[in-house]
N, CA, C and O atoms as a MOPAC input file, in Angstrom:
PM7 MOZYME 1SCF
protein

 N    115.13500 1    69.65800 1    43.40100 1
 C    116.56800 1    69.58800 1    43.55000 1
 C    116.98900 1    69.81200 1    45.01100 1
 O    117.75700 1    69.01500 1    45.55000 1
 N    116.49500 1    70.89800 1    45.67300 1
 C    116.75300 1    71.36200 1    46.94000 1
 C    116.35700 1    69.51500 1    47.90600 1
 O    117.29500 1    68.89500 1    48.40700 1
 N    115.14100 1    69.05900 1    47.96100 1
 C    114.94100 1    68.08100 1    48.33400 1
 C    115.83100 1    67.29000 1    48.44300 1
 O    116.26900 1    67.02200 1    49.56100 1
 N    116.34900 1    66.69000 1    47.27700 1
 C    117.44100 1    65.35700 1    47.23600 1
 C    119.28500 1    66.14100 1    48.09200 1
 O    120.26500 1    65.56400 1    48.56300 1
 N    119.03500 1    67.23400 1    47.95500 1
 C    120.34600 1    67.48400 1    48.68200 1
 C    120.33500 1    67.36400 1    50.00300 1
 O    121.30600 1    67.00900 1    50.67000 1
 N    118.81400 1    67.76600 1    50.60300 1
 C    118.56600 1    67.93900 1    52.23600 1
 C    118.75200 1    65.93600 1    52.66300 1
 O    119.32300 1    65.43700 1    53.63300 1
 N    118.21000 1    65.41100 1    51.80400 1
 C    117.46700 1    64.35000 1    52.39500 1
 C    119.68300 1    63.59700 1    51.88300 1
 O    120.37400 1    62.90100 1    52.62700 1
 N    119.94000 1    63.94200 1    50.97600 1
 C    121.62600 1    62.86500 1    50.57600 1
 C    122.25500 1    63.50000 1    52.08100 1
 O    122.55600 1    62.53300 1    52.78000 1
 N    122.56500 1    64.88500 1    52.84100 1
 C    122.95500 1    65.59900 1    53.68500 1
 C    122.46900 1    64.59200 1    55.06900 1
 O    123.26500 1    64.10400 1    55.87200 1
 N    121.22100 1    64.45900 1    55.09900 1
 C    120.30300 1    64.08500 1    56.12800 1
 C    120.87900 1    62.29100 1    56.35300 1
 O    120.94400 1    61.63400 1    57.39200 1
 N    121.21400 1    61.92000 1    54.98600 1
 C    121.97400 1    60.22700 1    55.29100 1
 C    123.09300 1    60.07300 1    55.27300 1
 O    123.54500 1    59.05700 1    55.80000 1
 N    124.03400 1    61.09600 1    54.61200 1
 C    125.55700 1    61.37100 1    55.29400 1
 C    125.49700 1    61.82200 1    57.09200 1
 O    126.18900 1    61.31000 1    57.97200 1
 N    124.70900 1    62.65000 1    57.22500 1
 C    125.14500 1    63.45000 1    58.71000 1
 C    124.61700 1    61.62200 1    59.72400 1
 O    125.41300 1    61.21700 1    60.57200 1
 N    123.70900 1    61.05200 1    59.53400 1
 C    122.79600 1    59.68900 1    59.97100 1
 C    124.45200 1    58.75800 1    59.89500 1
 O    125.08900 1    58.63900 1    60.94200 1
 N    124.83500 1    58.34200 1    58.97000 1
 C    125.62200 1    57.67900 1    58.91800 1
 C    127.25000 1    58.03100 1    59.68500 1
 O    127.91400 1    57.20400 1    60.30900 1
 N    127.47700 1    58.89700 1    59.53000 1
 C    128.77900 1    60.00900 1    60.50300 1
 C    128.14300 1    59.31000 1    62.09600 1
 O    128.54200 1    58.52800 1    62.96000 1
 N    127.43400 1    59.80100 1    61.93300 1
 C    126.88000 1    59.73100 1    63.62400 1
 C    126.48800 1    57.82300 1    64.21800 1
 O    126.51400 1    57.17600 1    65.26500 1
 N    126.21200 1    57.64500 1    63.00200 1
 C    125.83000 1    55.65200 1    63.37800 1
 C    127.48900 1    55.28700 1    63.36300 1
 O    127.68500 1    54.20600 1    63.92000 1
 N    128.37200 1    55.74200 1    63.00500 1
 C    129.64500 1    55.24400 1    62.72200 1
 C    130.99400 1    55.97500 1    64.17200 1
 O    132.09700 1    55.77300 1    64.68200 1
 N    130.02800 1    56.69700 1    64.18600 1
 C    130.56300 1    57.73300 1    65.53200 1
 C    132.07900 1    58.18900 1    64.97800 1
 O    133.17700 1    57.79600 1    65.37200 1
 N    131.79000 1    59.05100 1    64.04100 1
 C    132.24300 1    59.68300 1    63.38700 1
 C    131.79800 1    61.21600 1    63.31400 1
 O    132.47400 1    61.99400 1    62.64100 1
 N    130.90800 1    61.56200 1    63.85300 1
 C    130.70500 1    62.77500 1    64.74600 1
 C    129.51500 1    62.43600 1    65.94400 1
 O    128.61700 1    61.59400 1    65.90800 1
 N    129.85000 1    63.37600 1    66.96500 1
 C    129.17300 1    63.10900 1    68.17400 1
 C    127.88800 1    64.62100 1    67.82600 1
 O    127.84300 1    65.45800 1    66.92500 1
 N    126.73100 1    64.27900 1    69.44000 1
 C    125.87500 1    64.95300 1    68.71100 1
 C    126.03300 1    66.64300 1    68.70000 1
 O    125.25300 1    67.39600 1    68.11700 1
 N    127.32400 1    67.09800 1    69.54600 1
 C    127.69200 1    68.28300 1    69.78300 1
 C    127.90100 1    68.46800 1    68.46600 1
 O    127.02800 1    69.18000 1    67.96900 1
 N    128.93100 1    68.00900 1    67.52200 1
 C    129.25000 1    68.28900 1    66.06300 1
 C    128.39300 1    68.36300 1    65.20000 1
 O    128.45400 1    69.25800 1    64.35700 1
 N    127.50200 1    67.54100 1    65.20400 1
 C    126.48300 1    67.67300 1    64.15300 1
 C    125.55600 1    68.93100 1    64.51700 1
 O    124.96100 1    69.54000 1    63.62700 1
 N    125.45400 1    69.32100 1    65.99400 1
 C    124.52100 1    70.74200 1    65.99700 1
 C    125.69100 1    71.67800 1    65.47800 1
 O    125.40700 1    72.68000 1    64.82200 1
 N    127.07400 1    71.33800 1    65.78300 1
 C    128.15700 1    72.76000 1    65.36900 1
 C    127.34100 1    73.15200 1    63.91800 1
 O    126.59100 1    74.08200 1    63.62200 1
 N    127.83800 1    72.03200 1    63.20300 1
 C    127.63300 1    71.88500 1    62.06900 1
 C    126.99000 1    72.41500 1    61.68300 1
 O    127.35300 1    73.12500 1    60.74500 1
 N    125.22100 1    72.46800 1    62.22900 1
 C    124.46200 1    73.12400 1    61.46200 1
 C    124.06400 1    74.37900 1    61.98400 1
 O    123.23800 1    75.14000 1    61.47900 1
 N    124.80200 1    74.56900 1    63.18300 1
 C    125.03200 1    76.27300 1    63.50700 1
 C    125.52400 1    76.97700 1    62.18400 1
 O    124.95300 1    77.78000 1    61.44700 1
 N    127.05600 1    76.27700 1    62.12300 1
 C    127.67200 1    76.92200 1    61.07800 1
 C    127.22400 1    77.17800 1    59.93800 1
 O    127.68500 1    78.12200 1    59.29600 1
 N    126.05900 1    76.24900 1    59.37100 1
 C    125.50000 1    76.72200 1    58.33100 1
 C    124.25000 1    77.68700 1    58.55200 1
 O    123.87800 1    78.27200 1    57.53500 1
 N    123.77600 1    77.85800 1    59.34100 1
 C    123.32300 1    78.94500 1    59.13300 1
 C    123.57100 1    80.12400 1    59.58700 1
 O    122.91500 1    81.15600 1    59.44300 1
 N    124.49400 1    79.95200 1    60.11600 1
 C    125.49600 1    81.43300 1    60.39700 1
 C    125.94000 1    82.10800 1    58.82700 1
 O    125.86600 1    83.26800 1    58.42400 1
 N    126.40200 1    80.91400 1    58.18600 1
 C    127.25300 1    81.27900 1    56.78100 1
 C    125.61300 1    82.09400 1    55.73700 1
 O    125.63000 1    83.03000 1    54.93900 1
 N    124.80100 1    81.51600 1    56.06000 1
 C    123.68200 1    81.65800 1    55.32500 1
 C    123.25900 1    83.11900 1    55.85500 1
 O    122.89700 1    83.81400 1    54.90500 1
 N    123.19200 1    83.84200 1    57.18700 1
 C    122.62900 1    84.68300 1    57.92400 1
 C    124.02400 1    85.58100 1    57.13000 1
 O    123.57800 1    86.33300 1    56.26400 1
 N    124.94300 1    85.62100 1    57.20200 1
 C    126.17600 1    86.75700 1    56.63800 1
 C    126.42500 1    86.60600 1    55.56500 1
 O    127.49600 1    87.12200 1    55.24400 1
 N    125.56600 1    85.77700 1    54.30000 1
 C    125.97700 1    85.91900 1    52.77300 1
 C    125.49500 1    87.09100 1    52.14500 1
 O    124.39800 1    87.61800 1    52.33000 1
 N    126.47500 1    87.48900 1    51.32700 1
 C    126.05500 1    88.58300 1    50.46500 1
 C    125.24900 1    88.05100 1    49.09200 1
 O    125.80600 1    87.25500 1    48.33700 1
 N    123.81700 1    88.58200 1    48.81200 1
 C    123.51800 1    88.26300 1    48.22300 1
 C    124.51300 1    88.42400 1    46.49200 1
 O    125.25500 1    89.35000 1    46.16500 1
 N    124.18600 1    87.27900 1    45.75500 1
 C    124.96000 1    87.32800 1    44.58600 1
 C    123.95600 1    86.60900 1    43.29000 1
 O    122.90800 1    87.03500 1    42.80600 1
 N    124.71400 1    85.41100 1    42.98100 1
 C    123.67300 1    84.18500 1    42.28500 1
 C    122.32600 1    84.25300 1    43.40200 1
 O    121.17100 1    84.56900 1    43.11800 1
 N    122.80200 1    83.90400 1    44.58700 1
 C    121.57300 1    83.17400 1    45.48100 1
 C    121.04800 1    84.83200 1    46.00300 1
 O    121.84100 1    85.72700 1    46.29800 1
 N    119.65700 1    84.94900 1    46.02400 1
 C    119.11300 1    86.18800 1    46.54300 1
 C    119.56700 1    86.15700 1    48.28200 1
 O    120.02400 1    85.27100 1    49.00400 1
 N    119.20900 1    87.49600 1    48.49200 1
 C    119.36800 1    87.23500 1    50.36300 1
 C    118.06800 1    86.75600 1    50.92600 1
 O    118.24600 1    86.18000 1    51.99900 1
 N    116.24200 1    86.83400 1    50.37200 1
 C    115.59500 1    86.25400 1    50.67400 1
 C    115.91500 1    84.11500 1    50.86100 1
 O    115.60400 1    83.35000 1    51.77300 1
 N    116.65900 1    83.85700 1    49.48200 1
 C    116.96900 1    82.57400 1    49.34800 1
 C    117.95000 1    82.04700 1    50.55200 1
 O    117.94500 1    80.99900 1    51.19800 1
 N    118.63200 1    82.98100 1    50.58000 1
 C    119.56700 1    82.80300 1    51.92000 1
 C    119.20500 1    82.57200 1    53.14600 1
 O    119.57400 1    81.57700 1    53.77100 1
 N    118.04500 1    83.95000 1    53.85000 1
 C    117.40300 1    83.52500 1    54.91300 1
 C    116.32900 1    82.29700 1    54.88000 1
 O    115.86200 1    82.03100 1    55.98700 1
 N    116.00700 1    81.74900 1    54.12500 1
 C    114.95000 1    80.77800 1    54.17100 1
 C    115.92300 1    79.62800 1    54.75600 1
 O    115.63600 1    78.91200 1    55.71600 1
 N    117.44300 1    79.55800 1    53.81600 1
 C    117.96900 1    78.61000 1    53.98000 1
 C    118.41400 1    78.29100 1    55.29500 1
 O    118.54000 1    77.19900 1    55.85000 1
 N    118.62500 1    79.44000 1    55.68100 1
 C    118.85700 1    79.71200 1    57.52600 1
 C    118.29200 1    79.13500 1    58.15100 1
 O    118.75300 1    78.34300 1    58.97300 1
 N    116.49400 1    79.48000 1    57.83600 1
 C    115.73500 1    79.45000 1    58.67100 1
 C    115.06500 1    77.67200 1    58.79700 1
 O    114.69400 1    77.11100 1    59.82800 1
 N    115.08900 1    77.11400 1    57.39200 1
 C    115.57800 1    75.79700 1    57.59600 1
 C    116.38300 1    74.84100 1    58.31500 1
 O    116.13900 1    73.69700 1    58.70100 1
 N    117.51400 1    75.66200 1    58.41500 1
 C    118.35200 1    74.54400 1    58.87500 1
 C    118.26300 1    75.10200 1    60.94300 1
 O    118.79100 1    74.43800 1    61.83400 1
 N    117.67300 1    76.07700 1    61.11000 1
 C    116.81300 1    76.10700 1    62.32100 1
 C    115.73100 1    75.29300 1    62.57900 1
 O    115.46000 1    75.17000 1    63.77400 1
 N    115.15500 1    74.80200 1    61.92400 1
 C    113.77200 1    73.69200 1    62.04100 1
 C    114.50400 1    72.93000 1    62.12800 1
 O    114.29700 1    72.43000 1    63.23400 1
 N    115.52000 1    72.31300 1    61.55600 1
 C    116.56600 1    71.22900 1    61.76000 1
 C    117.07800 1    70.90200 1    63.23600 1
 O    117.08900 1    69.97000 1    64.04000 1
 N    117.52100 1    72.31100 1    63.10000 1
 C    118.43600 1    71.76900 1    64.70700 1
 C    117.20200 1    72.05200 1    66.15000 1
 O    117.34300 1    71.55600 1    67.26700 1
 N    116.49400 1    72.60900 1    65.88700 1
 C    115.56000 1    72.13000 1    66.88400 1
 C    114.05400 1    71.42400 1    66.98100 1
 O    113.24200 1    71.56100 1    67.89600 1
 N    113.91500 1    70.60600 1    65.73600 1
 C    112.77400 1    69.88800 1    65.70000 1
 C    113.00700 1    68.42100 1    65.27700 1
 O    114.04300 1    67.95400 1    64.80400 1
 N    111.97600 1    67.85500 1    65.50900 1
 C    112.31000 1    66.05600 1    65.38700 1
 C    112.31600 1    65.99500 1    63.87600 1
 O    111.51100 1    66.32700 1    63.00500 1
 N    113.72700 1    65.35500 1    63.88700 1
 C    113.71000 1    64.91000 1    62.55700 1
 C    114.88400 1    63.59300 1    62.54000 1
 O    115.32700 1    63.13900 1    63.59500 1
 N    115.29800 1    63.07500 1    61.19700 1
 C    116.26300 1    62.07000 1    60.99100 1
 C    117.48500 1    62.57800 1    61.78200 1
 O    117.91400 1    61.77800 1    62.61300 1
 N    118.16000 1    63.82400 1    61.67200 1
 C    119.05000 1    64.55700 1    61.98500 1
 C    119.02700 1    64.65800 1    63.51900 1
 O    119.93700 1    64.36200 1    64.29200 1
 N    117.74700 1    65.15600 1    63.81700 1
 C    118.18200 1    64.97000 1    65.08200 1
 C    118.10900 1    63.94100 1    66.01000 1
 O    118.74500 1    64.03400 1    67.06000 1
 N    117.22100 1    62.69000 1    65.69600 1
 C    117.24600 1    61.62900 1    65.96000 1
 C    118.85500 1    61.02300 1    66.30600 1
 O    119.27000 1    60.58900 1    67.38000 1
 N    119.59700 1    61.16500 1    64.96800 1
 C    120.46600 1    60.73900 1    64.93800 1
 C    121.92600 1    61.61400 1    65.71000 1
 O    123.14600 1    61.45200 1    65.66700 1
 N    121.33600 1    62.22200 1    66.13900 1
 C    122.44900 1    63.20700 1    66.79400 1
 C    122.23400 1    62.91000 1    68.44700 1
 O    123.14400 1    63.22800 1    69.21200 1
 N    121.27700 1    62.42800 1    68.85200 1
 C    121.07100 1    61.78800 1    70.00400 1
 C    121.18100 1    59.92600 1    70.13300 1
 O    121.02900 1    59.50200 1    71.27800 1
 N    121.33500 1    59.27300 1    69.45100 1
 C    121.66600 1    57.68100 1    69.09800 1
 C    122.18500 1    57.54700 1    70.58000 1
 O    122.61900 1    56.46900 1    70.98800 1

């Protein structure tokens, strides 16, 4: 499940950016912001281990080669 959300996320943020509909400053905001939100959640439903992973993901994101960041440099 986690998969198909990264990868539907990964061809919305691709398409924003092919449409220049965000530039590549926004798309890193973007995924600052999510893992900021992820680094200050209180654990609840989602554990706080589940939380930091999710963080720490979307850190491999914003600084390693991927679709995302490909596309944030176009």
């Amino acid at each position: 499940m986690s998969l198909a959300a990264i990868s539907i996320c990964e061809s919305l943020i691709v398409a924003l950016k092919e449409r220049k509909l965000l530039d590549a400053d926004e798309i890193d905001e973007a995924i600052r912001s999510g893992i900021e939100s992820h680094m200050r959640a209180e654990p609840s439903v989602v554990s706080a281990e589940t939380h930091a992973d999710a963080a720490q993901l979307m850190e491999r994101i914003l600084t390693g080669a991927n679709a995302i960041r490909a596309a944030a440099h176009l």
